[in-house]
C-alpha positions in Angstrom: 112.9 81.6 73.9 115.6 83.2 76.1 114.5 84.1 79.5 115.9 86.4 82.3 114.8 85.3 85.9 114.8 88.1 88.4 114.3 87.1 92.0 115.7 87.7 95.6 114.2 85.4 98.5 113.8 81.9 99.2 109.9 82.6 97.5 111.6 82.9 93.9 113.4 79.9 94.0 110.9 77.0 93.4 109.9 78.3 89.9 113.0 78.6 88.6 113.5 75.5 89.8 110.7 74.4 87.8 111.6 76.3 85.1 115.1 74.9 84.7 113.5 71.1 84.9 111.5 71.7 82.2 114.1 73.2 79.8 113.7 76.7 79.7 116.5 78.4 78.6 117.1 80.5 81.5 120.3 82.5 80.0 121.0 84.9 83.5 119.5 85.7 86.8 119.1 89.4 88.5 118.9 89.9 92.0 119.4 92.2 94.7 123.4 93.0 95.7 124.7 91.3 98.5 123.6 93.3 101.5 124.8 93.4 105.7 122.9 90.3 107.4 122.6 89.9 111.5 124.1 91.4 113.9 127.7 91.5 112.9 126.7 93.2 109.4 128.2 90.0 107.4 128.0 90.6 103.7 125.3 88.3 102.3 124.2 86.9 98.9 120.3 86.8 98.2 118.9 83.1 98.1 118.1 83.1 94.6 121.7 84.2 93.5 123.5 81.3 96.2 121.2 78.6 93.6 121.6 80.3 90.9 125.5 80.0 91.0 125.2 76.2 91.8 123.3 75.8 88.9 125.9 77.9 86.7 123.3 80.3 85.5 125.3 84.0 85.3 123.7 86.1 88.0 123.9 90.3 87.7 123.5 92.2 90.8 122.0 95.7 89.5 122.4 98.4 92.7 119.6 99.9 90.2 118.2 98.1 87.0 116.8 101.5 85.6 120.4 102.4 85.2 121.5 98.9 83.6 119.4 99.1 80.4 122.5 98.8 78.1 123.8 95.8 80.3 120.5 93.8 79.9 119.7 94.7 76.2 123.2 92.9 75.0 122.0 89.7 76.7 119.0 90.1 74.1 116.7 88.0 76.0 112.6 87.5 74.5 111.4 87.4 78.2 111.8 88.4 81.4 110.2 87.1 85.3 110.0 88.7 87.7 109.4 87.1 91.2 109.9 89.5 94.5 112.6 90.8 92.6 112.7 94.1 94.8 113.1 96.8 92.3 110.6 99.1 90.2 111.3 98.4 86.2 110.7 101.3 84.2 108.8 101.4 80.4 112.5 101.6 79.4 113.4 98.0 81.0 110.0 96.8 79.5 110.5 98.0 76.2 113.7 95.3 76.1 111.9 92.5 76.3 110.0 91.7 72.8 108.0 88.9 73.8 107.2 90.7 77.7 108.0 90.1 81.2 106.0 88.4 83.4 105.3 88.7 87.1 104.5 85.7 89.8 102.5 87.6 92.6 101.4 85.9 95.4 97.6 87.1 95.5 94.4 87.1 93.5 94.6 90.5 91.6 93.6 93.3 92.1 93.4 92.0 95.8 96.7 92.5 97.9 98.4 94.8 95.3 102.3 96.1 96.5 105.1 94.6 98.0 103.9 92.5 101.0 100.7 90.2 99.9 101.0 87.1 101.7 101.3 89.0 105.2 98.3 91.0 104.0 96.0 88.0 103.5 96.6 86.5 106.5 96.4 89.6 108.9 92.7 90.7 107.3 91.8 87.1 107.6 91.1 86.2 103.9 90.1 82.8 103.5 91.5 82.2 100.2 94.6 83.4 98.2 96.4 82.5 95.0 98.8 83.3 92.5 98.6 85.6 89.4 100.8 85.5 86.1 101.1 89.2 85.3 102.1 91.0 82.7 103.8 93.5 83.6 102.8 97.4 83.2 104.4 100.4 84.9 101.7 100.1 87.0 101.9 98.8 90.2 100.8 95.5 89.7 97.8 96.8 87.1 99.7 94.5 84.0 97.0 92.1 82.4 96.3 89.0 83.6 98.2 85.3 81.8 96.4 83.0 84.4 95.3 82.9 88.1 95.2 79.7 90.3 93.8 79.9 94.7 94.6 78.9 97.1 92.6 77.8 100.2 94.3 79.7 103.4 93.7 77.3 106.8 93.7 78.0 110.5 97.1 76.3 110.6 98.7 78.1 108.0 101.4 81.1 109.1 103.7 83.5 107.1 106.3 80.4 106.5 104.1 78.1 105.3 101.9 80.4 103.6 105.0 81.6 101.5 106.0 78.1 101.0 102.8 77.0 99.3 102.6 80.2 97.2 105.7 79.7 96.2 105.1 76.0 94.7 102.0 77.0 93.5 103.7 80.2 91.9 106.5 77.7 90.1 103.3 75.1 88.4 102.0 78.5 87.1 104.6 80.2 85.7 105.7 77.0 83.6 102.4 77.3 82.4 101.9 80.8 81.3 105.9 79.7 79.5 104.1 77.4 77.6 101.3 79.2 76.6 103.5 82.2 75.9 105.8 79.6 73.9 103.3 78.4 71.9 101.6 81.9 71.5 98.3 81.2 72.7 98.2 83.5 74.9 95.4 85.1 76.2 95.7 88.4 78.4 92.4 89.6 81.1 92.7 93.0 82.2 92.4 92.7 86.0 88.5 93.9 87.3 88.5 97.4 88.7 86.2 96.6 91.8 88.3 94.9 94.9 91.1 96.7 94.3 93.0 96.8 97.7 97.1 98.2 98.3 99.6 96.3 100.5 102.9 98.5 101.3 106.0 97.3 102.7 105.2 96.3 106.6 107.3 97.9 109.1 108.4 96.4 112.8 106.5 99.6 114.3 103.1 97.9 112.5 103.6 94.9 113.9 103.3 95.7 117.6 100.1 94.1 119.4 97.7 95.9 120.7 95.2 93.8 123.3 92.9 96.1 123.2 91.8 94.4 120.0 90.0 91.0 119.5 91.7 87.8 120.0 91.2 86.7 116.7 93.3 89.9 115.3 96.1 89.6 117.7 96.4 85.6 116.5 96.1 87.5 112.4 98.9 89.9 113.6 101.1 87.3 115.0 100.8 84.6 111.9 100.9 86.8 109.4 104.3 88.4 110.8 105.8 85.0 111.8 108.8 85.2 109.4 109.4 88.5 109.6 108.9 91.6 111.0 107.6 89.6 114.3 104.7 90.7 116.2 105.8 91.4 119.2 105.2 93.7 122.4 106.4 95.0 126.1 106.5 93.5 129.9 108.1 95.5 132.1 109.9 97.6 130.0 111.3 95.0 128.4 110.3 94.1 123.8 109.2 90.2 123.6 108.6 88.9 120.5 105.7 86.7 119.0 105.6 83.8 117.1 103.0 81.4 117.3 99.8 81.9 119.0 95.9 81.1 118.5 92.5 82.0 120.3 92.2 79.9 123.6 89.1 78.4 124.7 89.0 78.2 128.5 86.1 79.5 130.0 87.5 79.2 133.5 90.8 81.1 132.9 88.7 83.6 130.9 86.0 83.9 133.5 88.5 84.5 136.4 90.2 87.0 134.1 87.1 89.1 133.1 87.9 92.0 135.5 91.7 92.3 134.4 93.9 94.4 132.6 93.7 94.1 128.6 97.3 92.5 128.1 97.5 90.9 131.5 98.5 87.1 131.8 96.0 85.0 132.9 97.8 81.6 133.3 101.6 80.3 132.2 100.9 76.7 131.3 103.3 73.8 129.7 100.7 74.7 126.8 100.6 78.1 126.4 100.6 81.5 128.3 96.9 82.9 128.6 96.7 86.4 127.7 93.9 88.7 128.3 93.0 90.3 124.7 89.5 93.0 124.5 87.4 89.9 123.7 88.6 86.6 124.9 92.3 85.4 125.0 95.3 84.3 123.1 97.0 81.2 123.8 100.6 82.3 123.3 103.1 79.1 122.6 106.1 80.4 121.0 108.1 83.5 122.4 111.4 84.9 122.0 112.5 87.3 125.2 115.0 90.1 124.2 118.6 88.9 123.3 117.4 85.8 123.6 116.2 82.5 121.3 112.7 81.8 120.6 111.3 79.6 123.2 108.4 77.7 123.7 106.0 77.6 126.7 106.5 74.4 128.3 110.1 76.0 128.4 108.8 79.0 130.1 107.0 77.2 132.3 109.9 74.8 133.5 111.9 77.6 134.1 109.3 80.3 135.5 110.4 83.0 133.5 106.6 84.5 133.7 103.8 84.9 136.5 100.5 85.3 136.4 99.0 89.1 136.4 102.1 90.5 134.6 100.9 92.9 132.0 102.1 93.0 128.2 102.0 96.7 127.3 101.8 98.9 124.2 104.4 101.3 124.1 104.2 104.4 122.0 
């Protein structure tokens, strides 16, 4: 069974990975082109084609697979993966593929649909996540169902770790729906058609925090956009970013700060800045000031770079 493996992040690396160790003939990769990166705009390669080149696996950078169907037919390959590959295949790229393709998404389908599923789980404050083998349809993410496997999310768990576990979790499953489909025994579940919730890309203006809303959202905001785009928000005019944060229990900081501002900081301790939030307060420990590296609290409190009754603002 030849197989194409079509990724782009860090996320899609693990299953090949696991792929590879088993023996799976893995005859190219796909990935995104290399794109501008950081400030300076340097050219840079996608994760998955940097390992894929170590491992001397041929790697094709289609600017738009659609276009590519001749390219991909003469590598006559029975199967291809797909895992946050990026791009939208058409029936066309489908049709090339006799024995399917096969998607690892990072959810329980038909929960968390679209392109950003881990973020979505943890900012609704779902309990539980998984993966799903798909088979993919033109659909977006509507293919039939190889196998499903949850995961349990914790209060500990953030974008970065969340993605890591998927991501292992993704790589047992997808050497199993391989052996199932290798061995045809497979068996395909069309996905139920109550639950059915749509993720879309996230963009930075989503992501800033609003203290008008309960602790426990502002804490979902900032986890689930911990690895990118950052949660973040204003003080005096000025964006700060946030990365780490949970609900603080204090009732004498919040009982002094009950007649405050939303947004207003209650307390700048080696543990944490206090932050007023509609309901409670946020316990802020990792921040990153503008043009600046994150930093942690005990850091801002050594050097004093906040006070007490400054106000983090939304700014339209």
């Amino acid at each position: 069974m030849k197989i194409i493996y079509a990724g782009s992040p860090q996320f899609s690396i693990p299953p090949l990975e696991k792929l590879l160790s088993k023996k799976f003939d893995i005859i190219a990769v796909l990935t995104q082109p290399d794109r501008p990166f950081g400030r300076k705009g340097i050219l840079t390669a996608t994760p998955i084609k940097n390992f894929a080149k170590a491992q001397n696996i041929p790697v094709f950078t289609f600017e738009k697979i659609a276009n590519s169907v001749q390219e991909l037919k003469a590598l006559q390959a029975d199967c291809l993966i797909t895992s946050a590959y990026g791009q939208i295949l058409t029936q066309e790229v489908l049709n090339l593929f006799q024995m399917g393709v096969y998607n690892i998404h990072a959810s329980i389908l038909p929960r968390w649909r679209g392109a950003s599923p881990i973020q979505h789980a943890l900012l609704h404050g779902d309990r539980q996540t998984g993966i799903s083998i798909m088979k993919t349809d033109v659909g977006l993410d509507t293919g039939d169902i190889v196998l499903q496997k949850t995961l349990d999310i914790t209060q500990e768990d953030n974008a970065s770790l969340l993605f890591d576990k998927l991501s292992h979790l993704g790589a047992e499953c997808i050497v199993e729906a391989m052996e199932i489909l290798q061995y045809g025994q497979i068996n395909l579940q069309k996905q139920a058609e109550d639950g059915v919730t749509i993720c879309k890309k996230i963009i930075k203006k989503e992501c800033q925090i609003d203290f008008n809303k309960s602790a426990k959202e502002i804490v979902q905001l900032v986890k689930a956009m911990e690895c990118g785009p950052v949660a973040y928000s204003h003080l005096q005019g000025q964006l700060v970013n946030f990365y780490d944060c949970k609900v603080a229990i204090d009732k004498q900081i919040e009982q002094e700060g009950m007649e405050k501002e939303n947004g207003t900081i209650l307390a700048v301790q080696k543990n944490g800045i206090f932050i007023k939030a509609n309901d409670g307060i946020i316990q802020a420990t990792v921040l990153q000031f503008a043009g600046s590296k994150k930093i942690t609290s005990q850091d801002i409190y050594n050097g004093k770079k906040l006070e007490r009754n400054q106000i983090f603002k939304k700014e339209e």
